[in-house]
mmCIF entry with sequence, helices, sheets and N, C-alpha, C, O atoms, coordinates in Angstrom:
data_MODEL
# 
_entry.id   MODEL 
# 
_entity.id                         1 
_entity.type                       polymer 
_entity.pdbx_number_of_molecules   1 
# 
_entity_poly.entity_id                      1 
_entity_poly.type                           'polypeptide(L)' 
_entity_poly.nstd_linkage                   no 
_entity_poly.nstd_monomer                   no 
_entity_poly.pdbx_seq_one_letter_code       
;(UNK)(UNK)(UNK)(UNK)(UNK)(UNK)(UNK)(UNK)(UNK)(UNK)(UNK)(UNK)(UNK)(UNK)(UNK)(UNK)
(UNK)(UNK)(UNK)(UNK)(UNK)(UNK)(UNK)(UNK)(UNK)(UNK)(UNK)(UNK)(UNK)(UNK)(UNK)(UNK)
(UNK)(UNK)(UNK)(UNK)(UNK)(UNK)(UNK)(UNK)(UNK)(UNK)(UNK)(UNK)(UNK)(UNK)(UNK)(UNK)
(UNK)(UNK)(UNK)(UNK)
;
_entity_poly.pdbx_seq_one_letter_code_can   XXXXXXXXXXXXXXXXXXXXXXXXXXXXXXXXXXXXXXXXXXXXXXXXXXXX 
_entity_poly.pdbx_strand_id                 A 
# 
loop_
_entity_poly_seq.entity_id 
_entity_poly_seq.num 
_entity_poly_seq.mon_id 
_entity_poly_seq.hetero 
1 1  UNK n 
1 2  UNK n 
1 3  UNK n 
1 4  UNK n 
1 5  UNK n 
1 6  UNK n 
1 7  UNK n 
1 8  UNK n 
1 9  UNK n 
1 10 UNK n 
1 11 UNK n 
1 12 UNK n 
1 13 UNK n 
1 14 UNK n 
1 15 UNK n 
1 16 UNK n 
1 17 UNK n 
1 18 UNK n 
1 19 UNK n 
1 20 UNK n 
1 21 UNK n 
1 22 UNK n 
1 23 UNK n 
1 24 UNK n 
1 25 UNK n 
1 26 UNK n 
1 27 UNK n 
1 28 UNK n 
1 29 UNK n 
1 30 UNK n 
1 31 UNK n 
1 32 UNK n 
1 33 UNK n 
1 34 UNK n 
1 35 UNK n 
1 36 UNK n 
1 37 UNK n 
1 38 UNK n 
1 39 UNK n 
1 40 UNK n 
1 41 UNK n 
1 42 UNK n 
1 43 UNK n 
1 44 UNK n 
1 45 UNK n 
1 46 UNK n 
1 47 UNK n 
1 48 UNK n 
1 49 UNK n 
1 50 UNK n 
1 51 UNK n 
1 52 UNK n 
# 
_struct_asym.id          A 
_struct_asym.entity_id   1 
# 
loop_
_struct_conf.conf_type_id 
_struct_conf.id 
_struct_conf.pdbx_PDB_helix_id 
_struct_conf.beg_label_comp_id 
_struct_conf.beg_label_asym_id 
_struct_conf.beg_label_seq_id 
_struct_conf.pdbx_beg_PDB_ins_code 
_struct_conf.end_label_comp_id 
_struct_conf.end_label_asym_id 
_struct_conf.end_label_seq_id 
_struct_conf.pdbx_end_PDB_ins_code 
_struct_conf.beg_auth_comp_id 
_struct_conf.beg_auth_asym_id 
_struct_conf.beg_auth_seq_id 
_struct_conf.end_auth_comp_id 
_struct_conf.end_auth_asym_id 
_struct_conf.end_auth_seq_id 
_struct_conf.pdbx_PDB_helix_class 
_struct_conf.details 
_struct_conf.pdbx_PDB_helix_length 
HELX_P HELX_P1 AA1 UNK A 19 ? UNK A 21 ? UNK A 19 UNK A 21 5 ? 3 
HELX_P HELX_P2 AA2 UNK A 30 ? UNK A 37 ? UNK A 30 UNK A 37 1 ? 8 
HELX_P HELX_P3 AA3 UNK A 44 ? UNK A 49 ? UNK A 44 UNK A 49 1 ? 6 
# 
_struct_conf_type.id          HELX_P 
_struct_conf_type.criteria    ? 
_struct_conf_type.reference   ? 
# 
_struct_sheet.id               AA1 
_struct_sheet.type             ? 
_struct_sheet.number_strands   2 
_struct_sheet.details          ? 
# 
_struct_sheet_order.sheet_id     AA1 
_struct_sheet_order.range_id_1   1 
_struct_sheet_order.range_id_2   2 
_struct_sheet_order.offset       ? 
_struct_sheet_order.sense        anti-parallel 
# 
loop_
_struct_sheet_range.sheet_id 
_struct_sheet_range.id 
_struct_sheet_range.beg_label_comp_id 
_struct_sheet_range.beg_label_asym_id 
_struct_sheet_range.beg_label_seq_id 
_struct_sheet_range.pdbx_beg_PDB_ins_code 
_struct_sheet_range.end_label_comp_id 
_struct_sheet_range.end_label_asym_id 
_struct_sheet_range.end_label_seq_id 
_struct_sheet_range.pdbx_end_PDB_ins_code 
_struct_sheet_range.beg_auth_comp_id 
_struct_sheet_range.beg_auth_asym_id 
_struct_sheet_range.beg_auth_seq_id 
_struct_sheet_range.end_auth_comp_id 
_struct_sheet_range.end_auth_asym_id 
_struct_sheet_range.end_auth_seq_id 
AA1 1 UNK A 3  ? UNK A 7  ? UNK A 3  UNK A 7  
AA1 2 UNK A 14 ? UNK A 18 ? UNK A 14 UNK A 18 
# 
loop_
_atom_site.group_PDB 
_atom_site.id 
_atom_site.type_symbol 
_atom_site.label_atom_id 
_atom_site.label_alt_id 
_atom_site.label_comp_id 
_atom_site.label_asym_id 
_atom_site.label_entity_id 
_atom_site.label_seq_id 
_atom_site.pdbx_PDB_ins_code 
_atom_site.Cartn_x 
_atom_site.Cartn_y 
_atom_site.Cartn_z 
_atom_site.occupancy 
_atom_site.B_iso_or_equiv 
_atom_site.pdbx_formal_charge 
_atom_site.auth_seq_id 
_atom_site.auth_comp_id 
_atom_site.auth_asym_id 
_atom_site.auth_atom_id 
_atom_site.pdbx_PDB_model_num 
ATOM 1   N N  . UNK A 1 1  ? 104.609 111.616 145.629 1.00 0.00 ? 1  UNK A N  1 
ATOM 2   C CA . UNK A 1 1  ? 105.805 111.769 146.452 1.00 0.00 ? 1  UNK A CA 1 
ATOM 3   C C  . UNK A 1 1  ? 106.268 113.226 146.408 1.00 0.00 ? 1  UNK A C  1 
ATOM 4   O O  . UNK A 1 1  ? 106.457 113.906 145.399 1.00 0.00 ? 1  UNK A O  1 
ATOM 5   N N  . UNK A 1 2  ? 106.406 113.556 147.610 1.00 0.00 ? 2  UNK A N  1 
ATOM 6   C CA . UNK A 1 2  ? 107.282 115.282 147.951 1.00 0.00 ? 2  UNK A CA 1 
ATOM 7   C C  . UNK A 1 2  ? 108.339 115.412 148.221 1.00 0.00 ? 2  UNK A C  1 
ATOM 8   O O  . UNK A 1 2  ? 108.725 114.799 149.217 1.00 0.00 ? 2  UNK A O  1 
ATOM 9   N N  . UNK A 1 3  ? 109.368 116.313 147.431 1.00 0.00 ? 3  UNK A N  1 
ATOM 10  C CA . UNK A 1 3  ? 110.983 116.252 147.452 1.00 0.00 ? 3  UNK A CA 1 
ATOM 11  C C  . UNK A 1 3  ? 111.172 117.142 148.717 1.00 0.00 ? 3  UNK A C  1 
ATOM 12  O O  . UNK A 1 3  ? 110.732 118.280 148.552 1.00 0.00 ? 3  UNK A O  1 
ATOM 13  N N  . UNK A 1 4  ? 111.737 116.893 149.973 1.00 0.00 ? 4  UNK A N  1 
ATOM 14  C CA . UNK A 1 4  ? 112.101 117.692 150.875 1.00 0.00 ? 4  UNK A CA 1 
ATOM 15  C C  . UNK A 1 4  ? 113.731 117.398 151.236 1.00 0.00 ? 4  UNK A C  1 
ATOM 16  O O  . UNK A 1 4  ? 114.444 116.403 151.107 1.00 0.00 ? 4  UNK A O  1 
ATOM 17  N N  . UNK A 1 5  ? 113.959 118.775 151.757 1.00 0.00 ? 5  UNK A N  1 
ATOM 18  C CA . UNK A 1 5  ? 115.228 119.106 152.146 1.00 0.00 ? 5  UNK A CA 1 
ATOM 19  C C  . UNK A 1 5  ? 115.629 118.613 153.181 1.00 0.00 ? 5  UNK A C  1 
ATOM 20  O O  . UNK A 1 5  ? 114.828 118.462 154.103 1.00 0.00 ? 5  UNK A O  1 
ATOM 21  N N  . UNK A 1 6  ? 116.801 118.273 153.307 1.00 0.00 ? 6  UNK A N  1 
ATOM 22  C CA . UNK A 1 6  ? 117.612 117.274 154.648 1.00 0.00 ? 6  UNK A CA 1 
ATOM 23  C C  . UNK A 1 6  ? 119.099 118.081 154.712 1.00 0.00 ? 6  UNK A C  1 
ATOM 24  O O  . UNK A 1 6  ? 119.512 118.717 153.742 1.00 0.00 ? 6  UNK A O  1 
ATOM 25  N N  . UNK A 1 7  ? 119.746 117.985 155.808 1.00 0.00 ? 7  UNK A N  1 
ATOM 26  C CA . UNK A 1 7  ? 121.433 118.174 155.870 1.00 0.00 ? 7  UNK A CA 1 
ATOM 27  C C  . UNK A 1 7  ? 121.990 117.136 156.255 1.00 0.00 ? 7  UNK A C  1 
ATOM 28  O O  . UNK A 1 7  ? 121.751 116.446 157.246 1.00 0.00 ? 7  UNK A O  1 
ATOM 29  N N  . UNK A 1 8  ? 123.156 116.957 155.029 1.00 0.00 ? 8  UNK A N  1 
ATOM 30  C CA . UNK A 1 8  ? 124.159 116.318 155.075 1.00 0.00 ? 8  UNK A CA 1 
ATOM 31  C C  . UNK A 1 8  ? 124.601 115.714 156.674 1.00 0.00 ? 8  UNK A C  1 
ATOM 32  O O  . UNK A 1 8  ? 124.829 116.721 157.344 1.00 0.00 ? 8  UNK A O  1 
ATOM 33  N N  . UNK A 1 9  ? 124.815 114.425 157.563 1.00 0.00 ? 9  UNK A N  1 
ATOM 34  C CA . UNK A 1 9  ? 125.116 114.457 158.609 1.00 0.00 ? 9  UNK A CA 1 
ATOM 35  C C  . UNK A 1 9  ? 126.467 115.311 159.222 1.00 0.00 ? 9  UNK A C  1 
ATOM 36  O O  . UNK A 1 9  ? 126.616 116.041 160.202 1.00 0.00 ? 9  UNK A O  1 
ATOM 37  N N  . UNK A 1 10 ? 127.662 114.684 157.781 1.00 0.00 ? 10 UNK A N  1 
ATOM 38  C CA . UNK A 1 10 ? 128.835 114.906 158.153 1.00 0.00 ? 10 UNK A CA 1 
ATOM 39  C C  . UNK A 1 10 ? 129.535 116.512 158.010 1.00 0.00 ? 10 UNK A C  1 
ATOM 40  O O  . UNK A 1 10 ? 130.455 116.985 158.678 1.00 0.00 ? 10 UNK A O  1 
ATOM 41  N N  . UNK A 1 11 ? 128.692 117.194 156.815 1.00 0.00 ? 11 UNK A N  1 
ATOM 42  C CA . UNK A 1 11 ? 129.219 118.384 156.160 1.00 0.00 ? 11 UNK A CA 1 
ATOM 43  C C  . UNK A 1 11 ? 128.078 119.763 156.442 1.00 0.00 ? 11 UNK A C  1 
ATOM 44  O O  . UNK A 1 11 ? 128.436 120.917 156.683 1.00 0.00 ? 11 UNK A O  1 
ATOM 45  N N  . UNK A 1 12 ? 126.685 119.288 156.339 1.00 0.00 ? 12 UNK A N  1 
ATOM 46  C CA . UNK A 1 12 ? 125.853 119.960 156.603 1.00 0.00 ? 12 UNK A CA 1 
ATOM 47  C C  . UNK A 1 12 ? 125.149 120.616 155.148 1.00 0.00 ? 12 UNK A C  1 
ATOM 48  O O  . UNK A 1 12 ? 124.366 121.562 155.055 1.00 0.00 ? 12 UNK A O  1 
ATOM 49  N N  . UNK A 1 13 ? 125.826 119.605 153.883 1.00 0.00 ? 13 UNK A N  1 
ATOM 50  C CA . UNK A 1 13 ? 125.636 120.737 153.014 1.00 0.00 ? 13 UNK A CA 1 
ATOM 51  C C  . UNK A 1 13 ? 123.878 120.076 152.679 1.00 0.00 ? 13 UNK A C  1 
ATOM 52  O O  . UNK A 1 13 ? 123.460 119.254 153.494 1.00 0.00 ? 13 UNK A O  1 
ATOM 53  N N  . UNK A 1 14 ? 123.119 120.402 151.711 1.00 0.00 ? 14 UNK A N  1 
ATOM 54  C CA . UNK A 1 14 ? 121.713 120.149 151.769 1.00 0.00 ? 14 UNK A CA 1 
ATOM 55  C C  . UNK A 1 14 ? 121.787 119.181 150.487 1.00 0.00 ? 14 UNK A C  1 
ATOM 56  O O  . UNK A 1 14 ? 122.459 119.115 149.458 1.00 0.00 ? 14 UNK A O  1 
ATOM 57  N N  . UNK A 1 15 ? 120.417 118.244 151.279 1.00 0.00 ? 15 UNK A N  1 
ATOM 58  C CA . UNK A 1 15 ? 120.566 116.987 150.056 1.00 0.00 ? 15 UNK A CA 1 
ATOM 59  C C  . UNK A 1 15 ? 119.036 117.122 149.983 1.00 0.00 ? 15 UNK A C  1 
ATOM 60  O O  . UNK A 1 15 ? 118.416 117.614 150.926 1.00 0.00 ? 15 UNK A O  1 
ATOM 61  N N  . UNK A 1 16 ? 118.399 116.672 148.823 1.00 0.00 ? 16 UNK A N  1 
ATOM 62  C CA . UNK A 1 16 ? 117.062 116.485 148.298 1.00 0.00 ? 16 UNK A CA 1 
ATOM 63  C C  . UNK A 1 16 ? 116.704 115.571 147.928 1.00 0.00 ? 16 UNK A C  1 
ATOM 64  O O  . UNK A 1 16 ? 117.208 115.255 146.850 1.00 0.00 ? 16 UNK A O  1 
ATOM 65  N N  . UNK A 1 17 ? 115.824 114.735 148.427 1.00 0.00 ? 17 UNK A N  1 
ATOM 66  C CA . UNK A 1 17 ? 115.632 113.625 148.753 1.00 0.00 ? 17 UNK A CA 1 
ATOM 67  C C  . UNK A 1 17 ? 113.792 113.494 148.922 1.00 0.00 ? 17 UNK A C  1 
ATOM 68  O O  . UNK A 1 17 ? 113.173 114.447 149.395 1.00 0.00 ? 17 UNK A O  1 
ATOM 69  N N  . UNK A 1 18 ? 113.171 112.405 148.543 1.00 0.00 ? 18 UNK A N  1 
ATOM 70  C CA . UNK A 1 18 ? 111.633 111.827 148.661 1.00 0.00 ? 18 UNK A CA 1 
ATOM 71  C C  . UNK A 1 18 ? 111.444 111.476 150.305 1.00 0.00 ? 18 UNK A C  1 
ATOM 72  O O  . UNK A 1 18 ? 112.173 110.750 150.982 1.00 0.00 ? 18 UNK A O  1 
ATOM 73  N N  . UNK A 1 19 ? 110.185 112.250 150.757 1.00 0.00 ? 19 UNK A N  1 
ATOM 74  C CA . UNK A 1 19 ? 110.082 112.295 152.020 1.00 0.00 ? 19 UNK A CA 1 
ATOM 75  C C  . UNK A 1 19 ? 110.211 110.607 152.332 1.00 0.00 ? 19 UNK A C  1 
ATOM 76  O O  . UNK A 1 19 ? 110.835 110.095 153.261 1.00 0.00 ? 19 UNK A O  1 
ATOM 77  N N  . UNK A 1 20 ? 109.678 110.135 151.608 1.00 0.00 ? 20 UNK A N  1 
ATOM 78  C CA . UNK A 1 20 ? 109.651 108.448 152.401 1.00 0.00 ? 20 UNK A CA 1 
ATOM 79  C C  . UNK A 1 20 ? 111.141 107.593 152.134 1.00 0.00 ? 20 UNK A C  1 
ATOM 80  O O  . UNK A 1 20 ? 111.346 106.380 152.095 1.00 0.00 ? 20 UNK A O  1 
ATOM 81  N N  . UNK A 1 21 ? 111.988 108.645 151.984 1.00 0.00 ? 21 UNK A N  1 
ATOM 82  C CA . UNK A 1 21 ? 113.618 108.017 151.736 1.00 0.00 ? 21 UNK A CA 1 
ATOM 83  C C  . UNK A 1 21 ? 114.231 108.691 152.711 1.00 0.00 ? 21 UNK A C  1 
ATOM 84  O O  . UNK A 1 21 ? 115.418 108.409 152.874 1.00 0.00 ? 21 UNK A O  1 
ATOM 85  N N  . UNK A 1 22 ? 113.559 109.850 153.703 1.00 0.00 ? 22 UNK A N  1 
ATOM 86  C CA . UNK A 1 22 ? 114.250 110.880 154.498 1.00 0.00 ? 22 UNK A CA 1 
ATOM 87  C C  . UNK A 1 22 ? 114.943 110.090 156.123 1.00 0.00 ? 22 UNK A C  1 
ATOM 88  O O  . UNK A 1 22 ? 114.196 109.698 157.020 1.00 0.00 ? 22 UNK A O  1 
ATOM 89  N N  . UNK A 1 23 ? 116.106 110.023 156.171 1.00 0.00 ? 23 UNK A N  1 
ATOM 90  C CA . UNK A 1 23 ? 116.618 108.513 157.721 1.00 0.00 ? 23 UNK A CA 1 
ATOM 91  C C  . UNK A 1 23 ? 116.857 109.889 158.291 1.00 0.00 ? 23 UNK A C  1 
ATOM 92  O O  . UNK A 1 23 ? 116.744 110.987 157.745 1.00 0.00 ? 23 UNK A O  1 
ATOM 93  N N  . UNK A 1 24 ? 117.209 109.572 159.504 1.00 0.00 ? 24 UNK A N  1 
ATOM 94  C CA . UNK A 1 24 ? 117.336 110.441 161.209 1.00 0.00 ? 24 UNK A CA 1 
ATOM 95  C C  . UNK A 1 24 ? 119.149 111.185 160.402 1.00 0.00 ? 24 UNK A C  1 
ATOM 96  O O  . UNK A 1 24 ? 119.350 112.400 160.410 1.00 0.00 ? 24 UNK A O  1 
ATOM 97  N N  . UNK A 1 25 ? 120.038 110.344 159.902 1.00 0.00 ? 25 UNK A N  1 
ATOM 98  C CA . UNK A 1 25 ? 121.392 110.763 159.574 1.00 0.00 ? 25 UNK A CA 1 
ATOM 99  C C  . UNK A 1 25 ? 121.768 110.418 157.932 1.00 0.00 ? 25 UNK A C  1 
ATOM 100 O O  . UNK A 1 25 ? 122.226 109.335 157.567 1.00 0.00 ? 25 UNK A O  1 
ATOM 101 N N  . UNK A 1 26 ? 121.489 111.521 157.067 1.00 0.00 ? 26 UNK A N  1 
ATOM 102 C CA . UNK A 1 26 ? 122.060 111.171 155.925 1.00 0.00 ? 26 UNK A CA 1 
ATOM 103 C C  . UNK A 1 26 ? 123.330 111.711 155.301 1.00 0.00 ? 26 UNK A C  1 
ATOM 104 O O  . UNK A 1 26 ? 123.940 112.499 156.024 1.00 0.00 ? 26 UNK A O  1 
ATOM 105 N N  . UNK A 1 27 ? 123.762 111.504 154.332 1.00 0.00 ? 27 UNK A N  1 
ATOM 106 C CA . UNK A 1 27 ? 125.251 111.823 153.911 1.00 0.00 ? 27 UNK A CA 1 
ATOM 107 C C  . UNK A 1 27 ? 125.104 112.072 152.270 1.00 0.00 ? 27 UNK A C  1 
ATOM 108 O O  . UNK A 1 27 ? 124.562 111.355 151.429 1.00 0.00 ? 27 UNK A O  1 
ATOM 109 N N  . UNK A 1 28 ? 125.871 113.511 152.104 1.00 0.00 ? 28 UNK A N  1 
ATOM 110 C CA . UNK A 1 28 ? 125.656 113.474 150.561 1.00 0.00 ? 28 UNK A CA 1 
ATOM 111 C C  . UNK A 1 28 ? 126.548 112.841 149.591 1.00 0.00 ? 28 UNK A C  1 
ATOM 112 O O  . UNK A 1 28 ? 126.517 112.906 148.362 1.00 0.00 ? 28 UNK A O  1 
ATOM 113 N N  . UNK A 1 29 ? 127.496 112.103 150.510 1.00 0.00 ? 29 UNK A N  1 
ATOM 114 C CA . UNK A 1 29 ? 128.830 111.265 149.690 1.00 0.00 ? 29 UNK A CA 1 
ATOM 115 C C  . UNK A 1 29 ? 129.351 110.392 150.256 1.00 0.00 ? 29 UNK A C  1 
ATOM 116 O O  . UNK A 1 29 ? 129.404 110.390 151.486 1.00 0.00 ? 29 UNK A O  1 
ATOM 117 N N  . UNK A 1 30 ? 129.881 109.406 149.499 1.00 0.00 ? 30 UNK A N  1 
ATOM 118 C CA . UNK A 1 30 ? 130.500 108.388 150.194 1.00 0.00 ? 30 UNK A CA 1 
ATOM 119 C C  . UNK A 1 30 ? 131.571 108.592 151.472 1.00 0.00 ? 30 UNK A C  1 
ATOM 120 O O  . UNK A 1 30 ? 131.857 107.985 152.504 1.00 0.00 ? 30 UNK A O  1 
ATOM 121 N N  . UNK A 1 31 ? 132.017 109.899 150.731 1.00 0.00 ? 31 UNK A N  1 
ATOM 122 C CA . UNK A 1 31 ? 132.937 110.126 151.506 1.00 0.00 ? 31 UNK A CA 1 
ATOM 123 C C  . UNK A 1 31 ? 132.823 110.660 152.808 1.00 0.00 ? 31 UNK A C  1 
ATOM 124 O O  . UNK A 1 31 ? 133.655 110.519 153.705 1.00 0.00 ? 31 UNK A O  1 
ATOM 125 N N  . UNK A 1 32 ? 131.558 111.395 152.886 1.00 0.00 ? 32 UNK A N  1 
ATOM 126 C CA . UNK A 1 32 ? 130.929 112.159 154.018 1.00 0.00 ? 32 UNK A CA 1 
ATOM 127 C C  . UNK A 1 32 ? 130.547 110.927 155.129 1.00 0.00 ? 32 UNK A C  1 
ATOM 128 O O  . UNK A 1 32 ? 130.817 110.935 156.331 1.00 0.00 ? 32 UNK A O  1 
ATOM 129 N N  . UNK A 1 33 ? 129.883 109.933 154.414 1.00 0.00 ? 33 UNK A N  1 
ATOM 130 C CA . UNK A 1 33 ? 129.340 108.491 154.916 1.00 0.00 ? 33 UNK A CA 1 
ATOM 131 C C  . UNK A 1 33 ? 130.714 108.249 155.670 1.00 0.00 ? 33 UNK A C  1 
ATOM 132 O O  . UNK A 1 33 ? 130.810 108.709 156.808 1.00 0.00 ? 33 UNK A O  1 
ATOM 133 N N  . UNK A 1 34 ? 131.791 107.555 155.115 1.00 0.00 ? 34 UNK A N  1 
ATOM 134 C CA . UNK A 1 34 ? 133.327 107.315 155.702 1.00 0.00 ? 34 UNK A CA 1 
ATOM 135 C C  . UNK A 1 34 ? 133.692 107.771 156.904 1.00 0.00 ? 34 UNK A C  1 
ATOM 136 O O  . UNK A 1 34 ? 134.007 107.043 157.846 1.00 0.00 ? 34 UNK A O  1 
ATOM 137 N N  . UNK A 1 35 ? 133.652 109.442 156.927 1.00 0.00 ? 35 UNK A N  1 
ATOM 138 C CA . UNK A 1 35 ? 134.929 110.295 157.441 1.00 0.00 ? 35 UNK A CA 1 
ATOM 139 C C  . UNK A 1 35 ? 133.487 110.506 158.561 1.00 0.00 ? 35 UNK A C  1 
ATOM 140 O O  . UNK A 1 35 ? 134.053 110.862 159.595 1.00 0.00 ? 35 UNK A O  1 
ATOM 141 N N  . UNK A 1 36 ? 132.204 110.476 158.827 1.00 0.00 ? 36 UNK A N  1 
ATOM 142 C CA . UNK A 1 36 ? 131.623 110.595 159.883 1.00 0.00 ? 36 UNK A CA 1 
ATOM 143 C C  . UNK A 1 36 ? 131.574 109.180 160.744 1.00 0.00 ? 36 UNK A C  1 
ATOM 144 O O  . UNK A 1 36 ? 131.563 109.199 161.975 1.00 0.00 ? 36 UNK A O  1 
ATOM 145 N N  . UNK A 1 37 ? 131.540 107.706 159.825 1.00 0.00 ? 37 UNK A N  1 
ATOM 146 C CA . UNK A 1 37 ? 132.004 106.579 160.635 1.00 0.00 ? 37 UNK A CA 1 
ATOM 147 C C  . UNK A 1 37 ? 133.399 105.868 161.673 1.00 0.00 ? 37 UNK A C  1 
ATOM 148 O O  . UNK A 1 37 ? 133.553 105.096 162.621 1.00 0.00 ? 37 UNK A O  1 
ATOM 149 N N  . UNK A 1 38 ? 134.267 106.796 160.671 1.00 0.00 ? 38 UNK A N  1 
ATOM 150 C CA . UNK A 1 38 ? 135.719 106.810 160.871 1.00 0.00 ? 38 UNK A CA 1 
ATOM 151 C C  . UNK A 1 38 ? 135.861 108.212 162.179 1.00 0.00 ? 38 UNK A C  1 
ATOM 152 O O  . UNK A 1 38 ? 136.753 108.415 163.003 1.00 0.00 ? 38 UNK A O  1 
ATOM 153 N N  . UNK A 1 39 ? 134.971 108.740 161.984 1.00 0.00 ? 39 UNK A N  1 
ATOM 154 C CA . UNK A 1 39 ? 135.825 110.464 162.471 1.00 0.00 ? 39 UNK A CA 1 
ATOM 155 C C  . UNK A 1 39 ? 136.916 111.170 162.314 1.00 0.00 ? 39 UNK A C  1 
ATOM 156 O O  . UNK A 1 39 ? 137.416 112.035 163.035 1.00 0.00 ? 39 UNK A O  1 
ATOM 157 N N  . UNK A 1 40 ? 137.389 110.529 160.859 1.00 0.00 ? 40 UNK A N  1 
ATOM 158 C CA . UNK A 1 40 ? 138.452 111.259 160.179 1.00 0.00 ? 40 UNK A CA 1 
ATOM 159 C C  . UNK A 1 40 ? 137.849 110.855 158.411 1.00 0.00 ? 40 UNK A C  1 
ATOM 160 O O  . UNK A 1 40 ? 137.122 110.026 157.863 1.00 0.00 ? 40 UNK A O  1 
ATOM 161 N N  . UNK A 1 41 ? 138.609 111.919 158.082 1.00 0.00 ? 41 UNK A N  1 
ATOM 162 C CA . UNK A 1 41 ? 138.823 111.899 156.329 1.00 0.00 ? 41 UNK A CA 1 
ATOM 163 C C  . UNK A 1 41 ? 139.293 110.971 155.729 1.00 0.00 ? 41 UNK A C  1 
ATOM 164 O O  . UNK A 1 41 ? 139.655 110.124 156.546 1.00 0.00 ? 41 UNK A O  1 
ATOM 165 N N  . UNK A 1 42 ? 139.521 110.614 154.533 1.00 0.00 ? 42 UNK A N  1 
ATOM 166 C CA . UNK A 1 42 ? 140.326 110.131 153.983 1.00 0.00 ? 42 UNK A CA 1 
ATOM 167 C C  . UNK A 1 42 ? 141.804 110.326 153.403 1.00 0.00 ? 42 UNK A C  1 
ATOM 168 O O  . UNK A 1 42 ? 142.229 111.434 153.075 1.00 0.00 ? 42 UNK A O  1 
ATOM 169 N N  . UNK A 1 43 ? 142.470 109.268 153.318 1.00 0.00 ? 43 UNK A N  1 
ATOM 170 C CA . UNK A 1 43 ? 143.504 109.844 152.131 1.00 0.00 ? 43 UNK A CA 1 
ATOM 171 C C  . UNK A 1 43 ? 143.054 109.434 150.832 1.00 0.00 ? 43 UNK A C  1 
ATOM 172 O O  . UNK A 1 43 ? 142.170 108.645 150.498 1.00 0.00 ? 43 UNK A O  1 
ATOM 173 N N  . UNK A 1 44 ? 143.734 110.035 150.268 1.00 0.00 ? 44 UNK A N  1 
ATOM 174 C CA . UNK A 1 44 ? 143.409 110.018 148.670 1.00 0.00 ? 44 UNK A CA 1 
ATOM 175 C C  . UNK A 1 44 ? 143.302 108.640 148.289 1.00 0.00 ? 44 UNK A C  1 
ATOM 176 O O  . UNK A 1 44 ? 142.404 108.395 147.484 1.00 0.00 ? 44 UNK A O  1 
ATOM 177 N N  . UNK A 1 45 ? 143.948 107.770 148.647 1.00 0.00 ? 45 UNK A N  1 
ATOM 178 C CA . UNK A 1 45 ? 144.510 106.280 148.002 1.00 0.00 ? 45 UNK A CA 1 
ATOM 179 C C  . UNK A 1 45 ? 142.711 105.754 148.110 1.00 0.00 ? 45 UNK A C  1 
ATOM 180 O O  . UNK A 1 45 ? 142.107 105.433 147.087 1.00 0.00 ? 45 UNK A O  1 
ATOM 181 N N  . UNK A 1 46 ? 142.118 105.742 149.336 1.00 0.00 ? 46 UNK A N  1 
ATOM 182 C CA . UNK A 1 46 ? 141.242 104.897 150.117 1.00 0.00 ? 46 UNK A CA 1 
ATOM 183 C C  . UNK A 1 46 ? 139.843 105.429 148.971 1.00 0.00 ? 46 UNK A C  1 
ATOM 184 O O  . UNK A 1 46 ? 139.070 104.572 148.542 1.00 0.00 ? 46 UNK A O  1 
ATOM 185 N N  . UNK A 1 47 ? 139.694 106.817 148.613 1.00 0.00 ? 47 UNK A N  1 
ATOM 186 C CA . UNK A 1 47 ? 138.870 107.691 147.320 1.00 0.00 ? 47 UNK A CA 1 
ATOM 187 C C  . UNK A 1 47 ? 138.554 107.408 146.207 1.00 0.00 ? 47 UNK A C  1 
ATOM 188 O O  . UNK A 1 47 ? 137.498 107.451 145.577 1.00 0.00 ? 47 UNK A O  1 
ATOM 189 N N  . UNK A 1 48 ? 140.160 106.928 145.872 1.00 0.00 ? 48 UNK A N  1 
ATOM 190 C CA . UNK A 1 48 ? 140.602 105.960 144.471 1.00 0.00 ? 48 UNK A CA 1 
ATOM 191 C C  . UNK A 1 48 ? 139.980 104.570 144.629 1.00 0.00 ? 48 UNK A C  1 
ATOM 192 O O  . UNK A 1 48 ? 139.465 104.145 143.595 1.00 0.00 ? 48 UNK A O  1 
ATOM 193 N N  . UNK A 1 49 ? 139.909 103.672 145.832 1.00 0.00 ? 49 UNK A N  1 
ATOM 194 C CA . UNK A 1 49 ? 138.821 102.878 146.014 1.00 0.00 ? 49 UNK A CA 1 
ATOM 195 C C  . UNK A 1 49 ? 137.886 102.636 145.143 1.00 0.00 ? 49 UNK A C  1 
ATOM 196 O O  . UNK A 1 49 ? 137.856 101.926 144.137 1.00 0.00 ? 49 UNK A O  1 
ATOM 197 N N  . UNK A 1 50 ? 137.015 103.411 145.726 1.00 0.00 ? 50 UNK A N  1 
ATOM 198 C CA . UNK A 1 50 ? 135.719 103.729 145.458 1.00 0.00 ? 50 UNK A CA 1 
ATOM 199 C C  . UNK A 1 50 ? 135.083 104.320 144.064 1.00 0.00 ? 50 UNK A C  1 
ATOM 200 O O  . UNK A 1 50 ? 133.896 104.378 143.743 1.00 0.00 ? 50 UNK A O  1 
ATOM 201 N N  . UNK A 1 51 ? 136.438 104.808 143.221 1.00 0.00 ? 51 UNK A N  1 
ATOM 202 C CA . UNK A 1 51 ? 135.821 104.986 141.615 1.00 0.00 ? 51 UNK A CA 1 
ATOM 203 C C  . UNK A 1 51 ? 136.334 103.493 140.879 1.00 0.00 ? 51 UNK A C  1 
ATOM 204 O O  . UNK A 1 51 ? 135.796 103.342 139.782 1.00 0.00 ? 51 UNK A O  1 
ATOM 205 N N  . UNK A 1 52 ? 137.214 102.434 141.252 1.00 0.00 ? 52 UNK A N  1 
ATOM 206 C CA . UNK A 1 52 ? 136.987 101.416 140.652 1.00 0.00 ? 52 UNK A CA 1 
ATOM 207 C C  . UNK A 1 52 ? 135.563 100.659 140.003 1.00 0.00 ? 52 UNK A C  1 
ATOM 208 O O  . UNK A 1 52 ? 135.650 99.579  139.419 1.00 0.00 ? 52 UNK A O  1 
# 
């Protein structure tokens, strides 16, 4: 397996990842995942969520 480079869908920042894990739109955070489904950010409360 070969580690290749991808950008973030929502932020653009670079994620590294196994070519046979590489999808058309990836996200380096939950939150990136969220705020590109939503087309907005979060508030803090909804963040706190997600470390339960």
């Amino acid at each position: 397996m070969k580690l290749v480079e991808t950008k973030c869908a929502a932020c653009g920042s670079p994620i590294y990842v196994y070519e046979d894990f590489v999808r058309e739109e990836m996200y380096c955070t939950l939150h990136c995942m969220e705020s590109a489904s939503s087309g907005e950010f979060f508030g803090k409360k909804n963040v706190e969520l997600y470390a339960l």
